[in-house]
N, C-alpha and C positions, 0 to 999 in steps of 0.2 A: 554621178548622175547629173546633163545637165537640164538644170530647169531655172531659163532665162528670167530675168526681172529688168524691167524699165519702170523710171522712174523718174519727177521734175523736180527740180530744186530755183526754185526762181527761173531762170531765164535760160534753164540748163537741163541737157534730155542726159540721163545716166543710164548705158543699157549693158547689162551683164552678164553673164553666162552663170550663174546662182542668187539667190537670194540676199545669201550671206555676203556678195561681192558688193551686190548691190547696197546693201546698206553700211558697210564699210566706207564706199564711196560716197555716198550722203553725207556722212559725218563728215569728212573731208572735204569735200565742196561746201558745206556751210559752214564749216570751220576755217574756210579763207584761208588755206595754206598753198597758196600759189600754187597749186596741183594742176589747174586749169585756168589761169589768169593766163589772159591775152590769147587765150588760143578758141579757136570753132571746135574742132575736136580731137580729142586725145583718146590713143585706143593702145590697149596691149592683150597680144594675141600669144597663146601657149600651143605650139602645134601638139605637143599629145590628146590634150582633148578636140582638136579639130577632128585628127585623124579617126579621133573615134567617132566621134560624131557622123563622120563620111564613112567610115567602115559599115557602122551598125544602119544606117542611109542609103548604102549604094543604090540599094533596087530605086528609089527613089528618085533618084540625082542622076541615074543612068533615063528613068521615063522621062523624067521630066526635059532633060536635055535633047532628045528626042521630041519631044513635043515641042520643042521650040527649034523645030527644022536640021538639028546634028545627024547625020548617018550613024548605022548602029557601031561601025569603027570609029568613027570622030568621038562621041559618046564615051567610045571606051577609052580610046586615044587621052578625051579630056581629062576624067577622072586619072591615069595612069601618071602623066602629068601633074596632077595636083598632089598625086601620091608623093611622088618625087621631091615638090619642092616642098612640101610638110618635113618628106625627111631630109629635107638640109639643113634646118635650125631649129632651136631647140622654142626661141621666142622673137617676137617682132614686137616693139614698141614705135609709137610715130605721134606727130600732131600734124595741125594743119591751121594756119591763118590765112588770111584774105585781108587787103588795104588797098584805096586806090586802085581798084582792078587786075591787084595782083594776088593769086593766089601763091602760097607756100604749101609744101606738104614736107616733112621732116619725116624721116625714119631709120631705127637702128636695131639691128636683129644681133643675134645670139646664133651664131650656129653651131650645130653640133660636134 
């Protein structure tokens, strides 16, 4: 089941897809284990629970896209599409910095 949690650790927004992630990740961030040193944000994404998330959603994610001007085949197109690349990898991990007007964004997936 997911049921998101965000959370602040000083200077630091922690947002998670459980509770239990979530405060997992607290400990970690205030235990200074270079988890998150030097980076804006760090994110790791599991496509099984996306997929579910979008499965048990669709009706949802199909109005909504429509509401925001998609045709009802774009709409499906899209989601069909996201189906797709969820099933190419199993997980996505990444970060991102920013220096002197340079952004970076790092990322390394797993796929299936």
């Amino acid at each position: 089941t997911l049921i998101p949690a965000i959370a602040t650790v000083g200077d630091k927004l922690v947002v998670s897809s459980s509770r239990q992630l979530c405060r997992d990740l607290i400990t970690l961030v205030k235990k200074d284990r270079g988890v998150v040193k030097g980076k804006d944000l760090v994110f790791h994404l599991r496509s099984a629970p996306l997929s579910s998330l979008l499965e048990t959603n669709r009706q949802q994610y199909h109005a909504q896209l429509i509401r925001e001007g998609r045709s009802e085949k774009q709409a499906l197109d899209d989601l069909k599409n996201i189906d797709n690349m969820l099933a190419m990898f199993s997980s996505l991990e990444g970060s991102t910095t920013s220096s002197n007007g340079i952004f970076e964004m790092n990322v390394r997936g797993k796929l299936k």
